[in-house]
Backbone bond lengths (Angstrom), bond angles and torsions (degrees), N, CA, C in turn:
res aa  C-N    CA-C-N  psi(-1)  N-CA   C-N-CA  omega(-1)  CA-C   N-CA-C  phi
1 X - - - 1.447 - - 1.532 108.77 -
2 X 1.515 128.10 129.25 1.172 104.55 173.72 1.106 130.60 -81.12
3 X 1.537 134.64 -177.03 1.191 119.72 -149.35 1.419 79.62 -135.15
4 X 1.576 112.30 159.10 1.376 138.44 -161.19 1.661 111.62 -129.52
5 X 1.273 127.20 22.88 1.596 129.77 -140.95 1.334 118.86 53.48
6 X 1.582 97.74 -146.35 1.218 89.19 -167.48 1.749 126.01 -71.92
7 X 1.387 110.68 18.14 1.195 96.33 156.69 1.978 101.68 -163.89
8 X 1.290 87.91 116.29 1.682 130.33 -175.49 1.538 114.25 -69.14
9 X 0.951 108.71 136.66 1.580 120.95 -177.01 1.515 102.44 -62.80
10 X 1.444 112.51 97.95 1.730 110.13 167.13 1.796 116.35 -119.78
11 X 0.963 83.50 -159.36 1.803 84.48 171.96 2.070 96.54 -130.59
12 X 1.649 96.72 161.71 1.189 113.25 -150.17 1.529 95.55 -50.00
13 X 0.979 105.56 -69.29 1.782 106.56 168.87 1.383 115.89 -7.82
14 X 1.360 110.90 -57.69 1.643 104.46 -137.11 1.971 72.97 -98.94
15 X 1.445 140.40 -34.25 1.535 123.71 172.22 1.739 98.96 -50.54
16 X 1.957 119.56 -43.60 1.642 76.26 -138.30 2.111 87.65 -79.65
17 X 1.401 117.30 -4.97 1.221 106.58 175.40 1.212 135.47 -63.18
18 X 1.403 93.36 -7.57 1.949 109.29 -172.68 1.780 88.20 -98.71
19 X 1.168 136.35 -32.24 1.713 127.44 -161.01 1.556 69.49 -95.34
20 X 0.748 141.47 -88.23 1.775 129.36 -149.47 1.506 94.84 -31.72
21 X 1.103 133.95 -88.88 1.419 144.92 179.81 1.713 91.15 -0.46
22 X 1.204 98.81 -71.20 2.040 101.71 -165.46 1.647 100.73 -79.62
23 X 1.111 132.32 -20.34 1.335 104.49 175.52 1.720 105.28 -74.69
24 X 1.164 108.05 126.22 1.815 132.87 173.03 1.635 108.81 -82.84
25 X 1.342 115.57 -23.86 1.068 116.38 -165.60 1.824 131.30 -83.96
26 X 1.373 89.79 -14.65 1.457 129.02 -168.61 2.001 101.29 -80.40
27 X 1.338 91.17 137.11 1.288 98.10 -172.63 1.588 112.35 -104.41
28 X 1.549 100.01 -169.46 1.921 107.15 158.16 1.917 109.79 -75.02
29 X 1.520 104.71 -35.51 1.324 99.47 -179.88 1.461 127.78 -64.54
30 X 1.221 100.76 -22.98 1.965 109.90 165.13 1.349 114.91 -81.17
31 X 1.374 123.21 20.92 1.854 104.32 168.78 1.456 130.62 -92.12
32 X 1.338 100.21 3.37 1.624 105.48 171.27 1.636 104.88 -89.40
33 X 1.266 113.35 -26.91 1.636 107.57 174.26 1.274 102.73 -93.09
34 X 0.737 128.04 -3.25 1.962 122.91 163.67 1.297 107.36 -98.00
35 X 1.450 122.77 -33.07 1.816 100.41 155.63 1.164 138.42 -59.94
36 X 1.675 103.06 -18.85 0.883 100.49 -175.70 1.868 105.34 -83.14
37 X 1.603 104.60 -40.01 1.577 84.32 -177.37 1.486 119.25 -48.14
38 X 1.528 111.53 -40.81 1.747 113.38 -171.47 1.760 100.32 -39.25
39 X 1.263 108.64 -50.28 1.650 102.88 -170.61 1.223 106.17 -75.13
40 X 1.354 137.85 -23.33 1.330 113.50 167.72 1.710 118.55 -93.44
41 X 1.582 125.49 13.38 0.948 125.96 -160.62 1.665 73.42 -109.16
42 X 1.126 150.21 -55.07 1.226 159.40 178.27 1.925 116.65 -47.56
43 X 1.772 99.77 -40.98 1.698 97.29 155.53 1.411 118.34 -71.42
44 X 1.132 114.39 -53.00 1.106 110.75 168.32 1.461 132.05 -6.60
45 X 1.848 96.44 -68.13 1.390 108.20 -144.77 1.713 89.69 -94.83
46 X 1.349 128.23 18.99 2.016 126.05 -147.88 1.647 83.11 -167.88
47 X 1.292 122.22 11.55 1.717 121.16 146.35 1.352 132.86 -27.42
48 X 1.559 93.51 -82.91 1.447 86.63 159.92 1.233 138.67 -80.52
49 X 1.276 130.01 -12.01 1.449 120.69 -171.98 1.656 95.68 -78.32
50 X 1.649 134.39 -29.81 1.860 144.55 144.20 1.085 107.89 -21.65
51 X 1.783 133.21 -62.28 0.941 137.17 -156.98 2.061 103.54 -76.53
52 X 1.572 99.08 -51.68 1.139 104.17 176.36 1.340 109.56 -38.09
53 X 1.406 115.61 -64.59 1.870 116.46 -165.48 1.241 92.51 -60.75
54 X 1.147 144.18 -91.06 1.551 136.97 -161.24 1.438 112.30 -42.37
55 X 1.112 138.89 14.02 1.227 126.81 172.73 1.814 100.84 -123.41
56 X 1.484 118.56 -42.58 1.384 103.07 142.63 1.193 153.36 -13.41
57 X 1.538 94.34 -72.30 1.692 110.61 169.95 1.301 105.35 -76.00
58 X 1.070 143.99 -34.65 1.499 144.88 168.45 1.785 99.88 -38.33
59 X 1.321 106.74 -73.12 1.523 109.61 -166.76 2.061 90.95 -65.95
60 X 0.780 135.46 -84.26 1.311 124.44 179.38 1.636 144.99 -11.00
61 X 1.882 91.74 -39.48 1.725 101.75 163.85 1.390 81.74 -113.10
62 X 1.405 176.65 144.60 0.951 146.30 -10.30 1.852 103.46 131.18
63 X 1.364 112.07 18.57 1.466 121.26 -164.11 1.759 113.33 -140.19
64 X 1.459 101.92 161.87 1.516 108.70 -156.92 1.719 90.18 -56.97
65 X 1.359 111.26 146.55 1.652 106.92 145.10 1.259 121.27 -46.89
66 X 1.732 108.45 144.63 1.448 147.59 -170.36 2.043 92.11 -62.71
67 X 1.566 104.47 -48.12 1.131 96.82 -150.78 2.207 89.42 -145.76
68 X 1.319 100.91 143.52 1.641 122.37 -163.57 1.283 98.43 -57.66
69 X 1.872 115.76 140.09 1.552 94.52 176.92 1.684 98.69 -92.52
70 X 1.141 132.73 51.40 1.221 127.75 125.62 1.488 110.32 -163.39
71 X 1.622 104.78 158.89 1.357 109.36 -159.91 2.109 97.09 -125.94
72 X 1.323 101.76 118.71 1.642 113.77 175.75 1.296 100.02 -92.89
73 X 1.071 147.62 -2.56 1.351 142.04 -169.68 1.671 110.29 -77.94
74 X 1.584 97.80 -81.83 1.546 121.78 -148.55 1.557 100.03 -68.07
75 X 0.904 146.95 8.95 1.419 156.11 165.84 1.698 107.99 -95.79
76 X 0.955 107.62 -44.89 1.927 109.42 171.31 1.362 107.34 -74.73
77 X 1.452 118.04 -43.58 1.407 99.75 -165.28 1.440 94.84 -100.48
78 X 1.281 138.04 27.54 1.474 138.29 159.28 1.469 110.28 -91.40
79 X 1.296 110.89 -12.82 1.466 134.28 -166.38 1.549 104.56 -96.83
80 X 1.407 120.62 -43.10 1.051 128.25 -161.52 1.695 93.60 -87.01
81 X 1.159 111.64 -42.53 1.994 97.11 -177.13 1.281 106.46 -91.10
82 X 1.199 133.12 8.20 1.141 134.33 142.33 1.325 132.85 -70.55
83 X 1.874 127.69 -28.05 1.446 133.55 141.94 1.693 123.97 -51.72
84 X 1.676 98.99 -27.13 1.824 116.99 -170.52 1.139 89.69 -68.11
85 X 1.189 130.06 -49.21 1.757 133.00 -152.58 1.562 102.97 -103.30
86 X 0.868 123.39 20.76 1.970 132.66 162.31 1.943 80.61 65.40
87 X 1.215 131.64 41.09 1.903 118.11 171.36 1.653 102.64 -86.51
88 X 1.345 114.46 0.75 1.598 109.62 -177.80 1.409 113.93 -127.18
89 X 1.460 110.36 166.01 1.530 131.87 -161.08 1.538 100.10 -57.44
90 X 0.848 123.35 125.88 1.202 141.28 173.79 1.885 107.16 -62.74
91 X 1.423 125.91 90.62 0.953 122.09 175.99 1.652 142.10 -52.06
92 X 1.394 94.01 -31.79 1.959 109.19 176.10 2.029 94.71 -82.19
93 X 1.418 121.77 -13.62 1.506 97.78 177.21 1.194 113.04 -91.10
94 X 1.778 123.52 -5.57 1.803 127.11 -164.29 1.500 83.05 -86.79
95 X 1.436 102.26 154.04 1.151 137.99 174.08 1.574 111.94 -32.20
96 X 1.120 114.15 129.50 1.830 120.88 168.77 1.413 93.81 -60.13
97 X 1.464 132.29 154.95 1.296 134.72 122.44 1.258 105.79 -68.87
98 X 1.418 94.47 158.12 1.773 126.46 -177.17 1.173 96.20 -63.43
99 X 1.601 144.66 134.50 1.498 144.34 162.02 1.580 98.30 -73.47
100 X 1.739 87.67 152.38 1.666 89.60 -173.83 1.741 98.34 -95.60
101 X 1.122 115.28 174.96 1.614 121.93 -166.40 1.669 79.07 -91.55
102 X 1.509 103.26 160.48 1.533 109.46 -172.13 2.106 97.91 -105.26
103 X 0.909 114.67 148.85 1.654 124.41 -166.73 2.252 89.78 -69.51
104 X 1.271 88.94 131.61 1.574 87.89 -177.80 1.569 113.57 -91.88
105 X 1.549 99.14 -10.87 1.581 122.96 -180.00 1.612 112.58 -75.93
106 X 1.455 120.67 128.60 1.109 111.79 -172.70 1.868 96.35 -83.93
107 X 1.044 102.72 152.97 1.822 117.37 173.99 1.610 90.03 -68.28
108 X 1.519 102.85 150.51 1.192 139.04 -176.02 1.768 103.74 -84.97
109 X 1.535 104.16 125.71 1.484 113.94 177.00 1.611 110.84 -40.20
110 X 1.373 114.59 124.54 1.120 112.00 162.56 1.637 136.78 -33.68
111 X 1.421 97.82 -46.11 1.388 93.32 -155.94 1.684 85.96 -162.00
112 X 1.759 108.40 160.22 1.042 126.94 -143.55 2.044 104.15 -77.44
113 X 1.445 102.82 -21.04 1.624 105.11 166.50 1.622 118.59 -75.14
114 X 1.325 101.07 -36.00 1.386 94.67 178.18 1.627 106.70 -86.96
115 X 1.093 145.12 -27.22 1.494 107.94 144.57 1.172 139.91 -58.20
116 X 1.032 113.82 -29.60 1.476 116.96 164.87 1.540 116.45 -38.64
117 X 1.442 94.61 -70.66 2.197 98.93 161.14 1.057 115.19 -36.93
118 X 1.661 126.25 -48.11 1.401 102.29 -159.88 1.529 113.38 -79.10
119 X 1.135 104.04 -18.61 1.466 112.56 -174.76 1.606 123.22 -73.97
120 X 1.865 108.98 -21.76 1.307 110.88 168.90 1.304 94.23 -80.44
């Protein structure tokens, strides 16, 4: 496969097997939520060729597909036990943006009563 630096064109599998590898932090008590990612890192990555067969056999016996031809789920919640288990970027260490300077100009009266007020 070629490689891209430090991070190489794989399939979901073979990323979350390489971040497991380096997370140190990870215990025996997290292997039921890491089984569970393997199986969804494994739908994931065998989506479509799932979708393909059930839509096959669908047209073949004559009935709805087994399974949606697209799936919003298993990508969020592969995402989400992947934040549970510290496998993602740590948001409070990425970079601040620059704060913008605040306008020293007051905004202009809406509307023709409220200048009127300000002016008495």
């Amino acid at each position: 496969m070629p490689s891209a630096g430090r991070f190489p064109e794989e399939s979901v599998q073979e990323a979350l097997e390489r971040a497991l590898r380096n997370a140190k932090h990870l215990k025996s008590v997290h292997a039921p939520a890491i089984a569970v990612m393997r199986s969804l890192a494994w739908k994931l990555d065998n989506w479509d060729t799932l979708a393909e067969i059930a839509i096959r056999e669908s047209e073949e016996f004559g009935c709805k597909p087994r399974v949606p031809q697209n799936d919003n789920v298993t990508a969020a919640t592969f995402l989400k036990y992947c934040a549970a288990l510290g496998l993602t970027f740590d948001q409070a260490s990425a970079e601040p943006r620059p704060k913008s300077e605040p306008q020293t100009k007051p905004a202009r009266p809406s509307n023709k009563i409220v200048q009127f007020r300000q002016r008495a």
